[in-house]
C-alpha positions in Angstrom: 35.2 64.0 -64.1 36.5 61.8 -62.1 34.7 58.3 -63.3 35.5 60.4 -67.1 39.2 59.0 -66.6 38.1 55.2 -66.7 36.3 56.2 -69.7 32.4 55.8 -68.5 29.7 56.8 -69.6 28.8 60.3 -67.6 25.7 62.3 -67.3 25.5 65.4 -64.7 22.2 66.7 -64.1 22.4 70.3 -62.6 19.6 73.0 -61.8 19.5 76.0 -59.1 16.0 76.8 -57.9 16.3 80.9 -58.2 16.0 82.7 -54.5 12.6 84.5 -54.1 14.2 87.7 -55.2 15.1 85.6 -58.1 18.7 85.0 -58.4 20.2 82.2 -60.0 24.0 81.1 -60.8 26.1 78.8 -62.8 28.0 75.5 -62.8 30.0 74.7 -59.8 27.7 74.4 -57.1 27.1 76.9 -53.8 30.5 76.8 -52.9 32.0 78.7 -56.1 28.5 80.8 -56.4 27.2 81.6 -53.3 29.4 80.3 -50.9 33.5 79.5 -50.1 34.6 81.5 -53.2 32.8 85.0 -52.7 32.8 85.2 -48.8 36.4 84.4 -48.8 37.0 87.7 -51.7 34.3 89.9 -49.5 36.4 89.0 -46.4 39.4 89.7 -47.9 38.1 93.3 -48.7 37.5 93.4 -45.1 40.9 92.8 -44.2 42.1 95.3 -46.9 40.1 97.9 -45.1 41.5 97.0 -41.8 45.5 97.3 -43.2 44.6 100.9 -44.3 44.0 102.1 -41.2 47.4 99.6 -39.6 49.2 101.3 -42.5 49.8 105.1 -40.7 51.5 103.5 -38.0 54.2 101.7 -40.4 54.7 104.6 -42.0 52.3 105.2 -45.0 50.9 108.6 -45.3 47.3 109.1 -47.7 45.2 112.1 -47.1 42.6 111.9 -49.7 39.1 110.1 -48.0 38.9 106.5 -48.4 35.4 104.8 -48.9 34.9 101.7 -50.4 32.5 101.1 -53.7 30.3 98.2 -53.1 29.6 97.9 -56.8 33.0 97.8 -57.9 33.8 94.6 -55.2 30.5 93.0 -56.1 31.5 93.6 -59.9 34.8 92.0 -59.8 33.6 89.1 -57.6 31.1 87.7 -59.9 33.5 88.3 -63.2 36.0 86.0 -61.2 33.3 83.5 -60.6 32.1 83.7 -64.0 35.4 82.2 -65.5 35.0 79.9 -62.7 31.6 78.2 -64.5 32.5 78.6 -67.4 36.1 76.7 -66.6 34.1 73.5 -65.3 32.0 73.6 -68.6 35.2 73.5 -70.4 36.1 70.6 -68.7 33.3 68.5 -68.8 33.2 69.0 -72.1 36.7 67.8 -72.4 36.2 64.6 -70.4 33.5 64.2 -72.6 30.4 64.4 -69.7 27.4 65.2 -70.9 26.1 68.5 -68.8 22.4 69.0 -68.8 21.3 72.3 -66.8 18.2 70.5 -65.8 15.9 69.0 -62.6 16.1 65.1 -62.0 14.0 62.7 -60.2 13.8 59.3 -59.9 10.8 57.6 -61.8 12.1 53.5 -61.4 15.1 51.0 -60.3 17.9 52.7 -62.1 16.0 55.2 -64.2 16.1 59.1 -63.5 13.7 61.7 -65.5 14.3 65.2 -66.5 12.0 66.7 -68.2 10.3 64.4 -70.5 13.4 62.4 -71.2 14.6 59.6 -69.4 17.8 57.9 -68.5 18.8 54.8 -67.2 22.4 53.9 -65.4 24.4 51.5 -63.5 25.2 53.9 -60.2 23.6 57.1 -59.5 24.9 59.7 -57.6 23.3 61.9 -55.3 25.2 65.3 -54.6 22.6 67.8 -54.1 23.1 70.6 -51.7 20.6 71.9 -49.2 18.5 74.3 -50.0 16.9 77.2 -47.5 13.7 77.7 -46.1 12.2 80.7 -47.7 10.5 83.6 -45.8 9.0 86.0 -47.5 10.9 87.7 -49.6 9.2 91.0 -49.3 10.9 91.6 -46.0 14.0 89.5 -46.1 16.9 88.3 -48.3 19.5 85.5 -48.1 22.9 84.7 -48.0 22.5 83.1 -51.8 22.0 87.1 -52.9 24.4 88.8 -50.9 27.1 88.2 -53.2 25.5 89.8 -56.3 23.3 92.4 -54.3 22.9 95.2 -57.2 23.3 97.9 -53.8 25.1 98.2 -50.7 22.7 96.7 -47.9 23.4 99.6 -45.3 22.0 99.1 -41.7 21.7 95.0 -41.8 19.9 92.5 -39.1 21.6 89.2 -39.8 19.6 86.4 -38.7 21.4 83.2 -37.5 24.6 82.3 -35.8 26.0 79.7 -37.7 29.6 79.8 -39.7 28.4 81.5 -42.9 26.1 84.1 -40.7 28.8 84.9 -38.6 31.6 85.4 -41.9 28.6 87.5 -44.1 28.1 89.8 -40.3 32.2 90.3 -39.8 33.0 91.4 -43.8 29.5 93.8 -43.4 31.0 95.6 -40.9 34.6 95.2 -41.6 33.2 97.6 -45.3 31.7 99.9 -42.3 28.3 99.0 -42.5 26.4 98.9 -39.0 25.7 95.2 -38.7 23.4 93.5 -35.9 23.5 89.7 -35.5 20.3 87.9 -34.2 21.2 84.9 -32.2 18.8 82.3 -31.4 20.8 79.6 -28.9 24.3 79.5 -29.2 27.2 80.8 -32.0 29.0 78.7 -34.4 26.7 75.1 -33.1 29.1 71.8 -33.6 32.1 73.7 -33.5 34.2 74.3 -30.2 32.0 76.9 -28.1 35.5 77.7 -26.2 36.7 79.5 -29.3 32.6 80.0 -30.9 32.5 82.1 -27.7 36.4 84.1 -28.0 35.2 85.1 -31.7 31.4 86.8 -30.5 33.5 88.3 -28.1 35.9 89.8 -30.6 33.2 91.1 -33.1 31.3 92.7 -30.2 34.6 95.0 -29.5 34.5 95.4 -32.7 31.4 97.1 -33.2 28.9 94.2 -33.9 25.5 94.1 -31.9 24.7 90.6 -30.9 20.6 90.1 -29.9 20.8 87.0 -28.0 17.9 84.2 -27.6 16.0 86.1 -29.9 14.3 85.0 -33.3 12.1 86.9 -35.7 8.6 86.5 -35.0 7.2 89.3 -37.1 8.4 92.1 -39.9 6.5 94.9 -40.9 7.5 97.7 -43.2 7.9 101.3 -42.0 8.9 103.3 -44.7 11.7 101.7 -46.3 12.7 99.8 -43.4 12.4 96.0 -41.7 11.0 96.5 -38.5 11.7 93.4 -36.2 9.4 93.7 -32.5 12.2 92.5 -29.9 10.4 92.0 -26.8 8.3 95.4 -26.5 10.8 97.2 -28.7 10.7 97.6 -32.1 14.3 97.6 -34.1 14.5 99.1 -37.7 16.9 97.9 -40.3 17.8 99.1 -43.7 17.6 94.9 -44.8 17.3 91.6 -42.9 19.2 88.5 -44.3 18.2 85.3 -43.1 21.1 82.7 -42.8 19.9 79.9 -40.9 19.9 76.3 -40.9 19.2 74.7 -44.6 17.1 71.6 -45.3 18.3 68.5 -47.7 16.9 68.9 -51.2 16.1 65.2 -51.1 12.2 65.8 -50.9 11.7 66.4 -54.6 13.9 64.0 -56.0 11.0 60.7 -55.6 13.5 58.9 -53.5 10.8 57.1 -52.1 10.0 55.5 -55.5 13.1 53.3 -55.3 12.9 52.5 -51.4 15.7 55.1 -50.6 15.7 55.5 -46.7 15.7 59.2 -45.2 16.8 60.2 -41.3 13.7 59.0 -39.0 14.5 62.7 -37.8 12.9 64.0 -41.2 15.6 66.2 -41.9 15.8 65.2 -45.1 19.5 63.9 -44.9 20.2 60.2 -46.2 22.3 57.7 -43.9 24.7 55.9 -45.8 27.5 53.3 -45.3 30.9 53.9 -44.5 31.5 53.5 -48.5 28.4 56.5 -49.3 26.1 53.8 -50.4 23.0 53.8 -49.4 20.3 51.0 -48.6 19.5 50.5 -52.4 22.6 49.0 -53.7 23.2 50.8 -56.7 22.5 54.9 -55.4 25.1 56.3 -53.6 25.6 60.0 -52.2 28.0 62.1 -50.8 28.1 66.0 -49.5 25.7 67.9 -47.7 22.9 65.7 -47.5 24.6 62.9 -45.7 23.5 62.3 -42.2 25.8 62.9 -39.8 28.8 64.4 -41.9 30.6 67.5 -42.6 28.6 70.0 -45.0 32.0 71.4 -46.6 32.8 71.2 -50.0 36.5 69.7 -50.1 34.7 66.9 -48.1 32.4 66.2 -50.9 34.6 66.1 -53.4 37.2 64.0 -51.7 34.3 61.4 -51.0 33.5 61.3 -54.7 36.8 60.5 -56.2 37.4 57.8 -53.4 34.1 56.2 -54.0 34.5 56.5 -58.1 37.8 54.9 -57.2 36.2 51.9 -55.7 34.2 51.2 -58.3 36.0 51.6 -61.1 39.7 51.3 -60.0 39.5 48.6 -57.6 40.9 51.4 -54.7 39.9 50.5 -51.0 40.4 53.8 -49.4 37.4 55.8 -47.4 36.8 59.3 -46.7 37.9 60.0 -43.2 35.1 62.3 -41.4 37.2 63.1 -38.8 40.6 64.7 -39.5 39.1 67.2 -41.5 40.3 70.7 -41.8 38.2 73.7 -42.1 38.3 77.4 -41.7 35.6 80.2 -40.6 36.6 83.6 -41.6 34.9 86.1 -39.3 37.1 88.9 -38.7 39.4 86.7 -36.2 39.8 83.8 -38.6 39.3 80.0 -36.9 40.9 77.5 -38.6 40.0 73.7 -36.9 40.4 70.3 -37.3 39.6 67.1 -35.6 37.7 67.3 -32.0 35.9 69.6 -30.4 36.5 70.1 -26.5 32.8 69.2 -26.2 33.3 66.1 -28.6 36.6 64.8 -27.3 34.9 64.5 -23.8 32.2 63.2 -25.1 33.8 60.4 -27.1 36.7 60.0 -24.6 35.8 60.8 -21.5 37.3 64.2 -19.7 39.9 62.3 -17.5 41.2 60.8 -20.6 41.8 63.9 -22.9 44.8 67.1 -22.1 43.5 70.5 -23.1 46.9 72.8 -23.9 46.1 76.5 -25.0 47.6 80.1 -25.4 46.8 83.6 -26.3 49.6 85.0 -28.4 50.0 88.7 -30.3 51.0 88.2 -34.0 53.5 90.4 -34.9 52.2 92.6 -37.2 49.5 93.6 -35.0 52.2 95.1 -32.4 53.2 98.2 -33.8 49.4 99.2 -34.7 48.9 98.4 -31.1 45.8 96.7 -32.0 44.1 93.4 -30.3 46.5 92.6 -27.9 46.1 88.8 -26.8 42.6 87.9 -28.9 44.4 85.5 -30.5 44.3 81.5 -29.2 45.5 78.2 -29.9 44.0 75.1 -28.4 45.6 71.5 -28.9 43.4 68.7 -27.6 45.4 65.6 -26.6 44.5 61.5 -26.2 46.2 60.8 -22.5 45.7 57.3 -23.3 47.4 57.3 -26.6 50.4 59.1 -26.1 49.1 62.4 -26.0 48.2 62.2 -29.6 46.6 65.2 -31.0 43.1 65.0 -31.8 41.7 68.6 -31.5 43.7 71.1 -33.4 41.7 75.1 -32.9 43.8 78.0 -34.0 42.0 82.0 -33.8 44.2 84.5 -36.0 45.3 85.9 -39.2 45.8 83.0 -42.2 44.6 80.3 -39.8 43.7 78.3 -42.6 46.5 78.4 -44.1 48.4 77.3 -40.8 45.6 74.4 -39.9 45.9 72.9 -43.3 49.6 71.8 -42.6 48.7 70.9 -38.7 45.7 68.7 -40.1 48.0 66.6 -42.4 50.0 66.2 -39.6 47.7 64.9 -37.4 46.7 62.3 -40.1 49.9 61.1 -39.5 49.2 60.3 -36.3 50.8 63.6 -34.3 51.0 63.6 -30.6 52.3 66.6 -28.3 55.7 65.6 -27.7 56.2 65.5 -32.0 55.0 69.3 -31.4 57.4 70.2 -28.6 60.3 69.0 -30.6 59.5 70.2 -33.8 61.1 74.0 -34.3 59.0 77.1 -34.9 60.2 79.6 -37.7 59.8 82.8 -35.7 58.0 85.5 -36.1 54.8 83.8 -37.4 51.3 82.9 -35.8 51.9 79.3 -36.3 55.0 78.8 -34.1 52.5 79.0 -30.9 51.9 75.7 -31.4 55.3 74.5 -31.5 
């Protein structure tokens, strides 16, 4: 759409390989099918369930049962995202890009096949996501068809520890199911294990079972359960969702036909320059199959205005890696941006970086008498550069929505005194880190 405005001509080649149990979605990618868009609305039902029982205490009385309807939640979910793909069809239509719902791979120096036809262009654009390694599907199902599951999973073994396994785990249990997590190192890897760490603790209390430095070595069916052997015990589950680490879907695509380079670590990602491009000249890529980035969405699609910018609008500006806000929402939401701990003293050294930090009690959690001091704010600060801010970690209700307004400020250059003397609006979560 983007490269639409300085009227070029645009082709988008787009195809989802169906799960193993066969589901497939529309335009817009993982994060508006299978990702961002429906975790955030199942979390959200979550929370919904958790303000009905905070309710009695501010006064609201209700003495019929409450039970939630998975079909009804799943229903409205994928109606919403339906208007979603069909609103970026509209508009590629409109921009006049031509939208072709099928495979490409590269067959020669500037020509891509799909199908039978080919096409030849000036740049090409990789933007593929990653794609997971099936098991069999027999025993198993993924994160891709929890969203439209046709039936409430029941008992579920979730099997992985990273951001999305963690969010699909917390909303499970927050609609009452009985959820265990299989762990097979460490929680929430590349993110600060300070707070990774405060948010296992959290779900634990509240009713998640955590199997640490396990993995799945075997499944077996015992009536109409998964059976998973841990150590000399055998654990049975209603369904088992695997949610582990994804591979680049760069293997397919013939990259080696025009001398693209992959990561010697055969990971599948593709190293690129500072400006996405990558060793040949004229094939650039951005998103999840860079090496060494951010696999987030808003990333992605900052990157590819910027670069269409460059090339077409004579723009000089660069993604910043860095200074990039995100949010996980487990049940205790974690809202980050910039530095790790782990990373800061890494890049900086540990007698060169200030760590403040503070539990606090939000407000509407007092008179439900619920989770007293679980929340945390960490500020990670550059000693040698006037205690500017370069770690921002907030654990507590709308932390993204207070992280997205620290994060610009930090790209301005924030430091702690800034902080000190800026005034809190009280009573909020946000004003701990005034």
């Amino acid at each position: 759409q983007e490269a639409a405005k300085y009227e070029k001509k645009v082709m988008v080649l787009d195809f989802v390989t169906p799960t193993p149990l066969g589901n497939s979605w529309g335009l817009g990618g993982t994060c508006v099918n299978v990702g961002c868009i429906p975790k955030k609305l199942m979390h959200q039902a979550a929370l919904l369930g958790q303000a009905l029982q905070d309710s009695r205490k501010f006064g609201w009385q209700f003495t019929e049962e409450v039970k939630h309807n998975w079909m009804t939640m799943t229903e409205s979910v994928q109606n919403y995202i339906g208007s979603l793909n069909w609103g970026y069809r509209v508009a590629l239509r409109e921009k006049k890009v031509t939208y072709e719902n099928a495979y490409g791979e590269f067959v020669g120096p500037h020509t891509v096949k799909k199908k039978s036809d080919k096409y030849k262009a000036q740049y090409i654009l990789l933007v593929v996501s990653n794609f997971l390694y099936f098991f069999s599907p027999l025993f198993f199902f993924f994160s891709d068809d929890l969203f439209s599951l046709p039936y409430c999973p029941g008992k579920t073994l979730v099997v992985g520890a990273s951001y999305v396994a963690l969010e699909c785990a917390g909303f499970l249990a927050g609609l009452g199911l009985d959820v265990t997590v299989m762990v097979r190192s460490i929680l929430l890897r590349g993110f600060d294990q300070d707070i990774a760490n405060k948010i296992g603790e959290y779900m634990e209390e509240h009713g998640i079972n955590f199997i640490r430095e396990f993995v799945p070595i075997k499944v077996g069916l015992k009536w109409t359960d998964v059976c998973v052997p841990l150590a000399t015990e055998l654990v049975s589950f209603t369904v088992a969702m695997v949610v582990v680490h994804r591979h680049s879907n760069t293997w397919r695509k013939n990259l080696f036909s025009v001398c693209v380079c992959l990561d010697r670590r055969l990971t599948g990602k593709i190293p690129v320059s500072d400006e996405e491009q990558t060793n040949v000249p004229y094939i650039y890529a951005v998103g999840d199959i860079l090496q060494d980035k951010l696999e987030l969405t808003p990333v992605a699609i900052q990157a590819g205005r910027l670069l269409v910018q460059r090339l077409y609008a004579g723009a000089t500006s660069k993604c910043d890696y860095v200074n990039v806000p995100t949010t996980v929402f487990t049940p205790l939401e974690y809202g980050a941006c910039g530095y790790s701990e782990e990373a800061a003293v890494e890049k900086f050294g540990e007698e060169n970086i200030e760590v403040y930090h503070s539990h606090f009690w939000p407000l509407e959690w007092t008179v439900p008498s619920r989770d007293n001091n679980k929340c945390y704010a960490k500020i990670i600060c550059n000693i040698q550069d006037s205690e500017r801010v370069i770690g921002f970690h907030v654990l507590g209700p709308n932390a993204g929505e207070v992280t997205q307004g620290f994060a610009a400020a930090i790209k301005c250059g924030l430091t702690k005194e800034q902080l000190d003397s800026t005034i809190g609006i009280h009573p909020v979560c946000a004003e701990v880190c005034t």
